[in-house]
DRENBABA-457310 format. One record per atom (N, C-alpha, C): x, y, z. Coordinates in steps of 0.02 Angstrom, whole numbers, padded with zeros to 5 digits, always signed. Layout:
XYZ;...
***
This chain:
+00106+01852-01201;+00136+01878-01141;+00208+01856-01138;+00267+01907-01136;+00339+01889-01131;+00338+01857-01041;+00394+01818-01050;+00419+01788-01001;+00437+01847-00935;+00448+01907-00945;+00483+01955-00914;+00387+01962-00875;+00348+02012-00925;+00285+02019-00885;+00264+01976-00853;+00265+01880-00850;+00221+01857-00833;+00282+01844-00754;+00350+01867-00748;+00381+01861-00704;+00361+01912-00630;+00346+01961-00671;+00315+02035-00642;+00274+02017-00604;+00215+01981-00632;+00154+01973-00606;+00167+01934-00539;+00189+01900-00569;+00202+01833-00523;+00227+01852-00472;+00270+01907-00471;+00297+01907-00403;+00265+01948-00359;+00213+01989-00414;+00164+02054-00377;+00114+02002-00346;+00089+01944-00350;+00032+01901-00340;+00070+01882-00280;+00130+01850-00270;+00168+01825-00245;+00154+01876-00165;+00159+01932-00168;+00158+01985-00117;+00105+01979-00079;+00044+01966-00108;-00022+01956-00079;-00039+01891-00049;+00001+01864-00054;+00012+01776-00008;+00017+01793+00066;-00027+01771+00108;-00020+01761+00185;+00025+01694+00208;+00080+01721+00207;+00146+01664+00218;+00138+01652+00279;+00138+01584+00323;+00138+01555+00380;+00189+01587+00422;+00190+01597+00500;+00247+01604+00527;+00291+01567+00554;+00350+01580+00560;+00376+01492+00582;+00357+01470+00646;+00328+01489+00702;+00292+01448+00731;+00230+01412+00705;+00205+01451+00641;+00147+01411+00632;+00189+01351+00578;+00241+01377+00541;+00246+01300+00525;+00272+01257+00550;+00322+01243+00621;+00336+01208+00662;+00282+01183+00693;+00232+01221+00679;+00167+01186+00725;+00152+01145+00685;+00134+01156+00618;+00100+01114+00563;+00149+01037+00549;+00201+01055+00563;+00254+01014+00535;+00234+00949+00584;+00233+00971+00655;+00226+00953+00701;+00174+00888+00706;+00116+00923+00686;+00039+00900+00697;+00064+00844+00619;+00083+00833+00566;+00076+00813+00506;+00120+00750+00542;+00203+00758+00572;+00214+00693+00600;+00187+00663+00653;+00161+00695+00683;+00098+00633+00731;+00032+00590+00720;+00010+00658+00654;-00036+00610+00622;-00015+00538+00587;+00036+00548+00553;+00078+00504+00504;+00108+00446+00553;+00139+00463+00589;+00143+00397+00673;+00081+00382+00668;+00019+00408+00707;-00046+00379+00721;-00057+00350+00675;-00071+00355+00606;-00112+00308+00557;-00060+00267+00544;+00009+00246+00553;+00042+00198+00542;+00045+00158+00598;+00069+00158+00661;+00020+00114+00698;-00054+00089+00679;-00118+00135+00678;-00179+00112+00670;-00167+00053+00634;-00138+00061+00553;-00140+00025+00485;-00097-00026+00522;-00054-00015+00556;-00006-00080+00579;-00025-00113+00635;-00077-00083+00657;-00123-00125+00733;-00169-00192+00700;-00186-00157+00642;-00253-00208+00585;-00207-00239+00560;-00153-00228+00524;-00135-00271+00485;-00105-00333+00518;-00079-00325+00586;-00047-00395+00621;-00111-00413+00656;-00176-00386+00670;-00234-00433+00691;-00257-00489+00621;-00257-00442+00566;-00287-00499+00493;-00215-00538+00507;-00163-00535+00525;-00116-00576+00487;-00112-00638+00531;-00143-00619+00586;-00139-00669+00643;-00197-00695+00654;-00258-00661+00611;-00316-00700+00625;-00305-00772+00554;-00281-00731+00504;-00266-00776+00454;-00222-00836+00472;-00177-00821+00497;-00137-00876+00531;-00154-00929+00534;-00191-00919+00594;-00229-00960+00632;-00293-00992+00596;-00311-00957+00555;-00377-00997+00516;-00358-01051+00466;-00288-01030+00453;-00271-01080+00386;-00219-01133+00446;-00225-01143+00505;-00197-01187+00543;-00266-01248+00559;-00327-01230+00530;-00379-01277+00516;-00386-01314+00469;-00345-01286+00400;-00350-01326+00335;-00307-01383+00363;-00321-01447+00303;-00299-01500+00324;-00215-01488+00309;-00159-01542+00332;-00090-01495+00352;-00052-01564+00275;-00105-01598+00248;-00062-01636+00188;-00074-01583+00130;-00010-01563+00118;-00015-01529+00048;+00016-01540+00006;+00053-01623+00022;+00070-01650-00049;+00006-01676-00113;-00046-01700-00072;-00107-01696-00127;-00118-01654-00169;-00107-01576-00137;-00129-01512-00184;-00054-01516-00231;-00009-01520-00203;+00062-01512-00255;+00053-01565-00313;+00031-01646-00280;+00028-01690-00347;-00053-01654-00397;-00094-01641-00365;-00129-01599-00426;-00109-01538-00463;-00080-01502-00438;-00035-01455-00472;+00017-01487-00531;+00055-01541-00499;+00087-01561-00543;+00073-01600-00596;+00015-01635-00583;-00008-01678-00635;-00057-01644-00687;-00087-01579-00661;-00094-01530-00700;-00065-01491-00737;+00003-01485-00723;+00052-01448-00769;+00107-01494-00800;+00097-01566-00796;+00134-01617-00835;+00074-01617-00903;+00009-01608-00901;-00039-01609-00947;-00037-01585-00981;-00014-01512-00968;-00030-01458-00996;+00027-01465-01045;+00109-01472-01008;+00156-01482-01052;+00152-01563-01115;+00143-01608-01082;+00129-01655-01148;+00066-01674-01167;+00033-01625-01141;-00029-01600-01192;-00073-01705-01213;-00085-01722-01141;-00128-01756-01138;-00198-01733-01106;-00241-01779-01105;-00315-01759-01064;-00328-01806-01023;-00336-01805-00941;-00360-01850-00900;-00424-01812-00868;-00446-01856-00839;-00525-01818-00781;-00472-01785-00758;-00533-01742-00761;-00546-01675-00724;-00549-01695-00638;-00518-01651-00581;-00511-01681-00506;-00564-01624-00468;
***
């Protein structure tokens, strides 16, 4: 099929398309940014409840976290001069 026939077609197919009217796509346009507001609030209503329930839950862990840093570090002094102590 040359490029020319399959242009033909295309535009004869093209004719048989039920094209929106512009009220209907101002309507559609319409309805698509309110949905898109609504579910970004929704997603942003949940996401600052987890972020604030999380908050607050890790305001129960104990508040010394130089213990966890000296195991971190004495774990990765190991690793670099490649000694072996117990395991914590």
């Amino acid at each position: 099929m040359s490029l020319l026939q399959y242009l033909k077609e295309t535009r004869g197919e093209l004719r048989h398309v039920a094209w929106p009217t512009r009220l209907q796509t101002i309507l559609y346009t319409v309805i698509v940014i309110l949905l898109s507001l609504f579910v970004a609030a929704y997603l942003g209503f949940f996401d600052y409840i987890f972020t604030t329930g999380l908050a607050k839950a890790l305001q129960f862990l104990p508040q010394s976290a130089s213990s966890f840093e000296q195991i971190i570090s004495t774990s990765t002094e190991d690793i670099i001069i490649g000694t072996s102590t117990e395991q914590i």
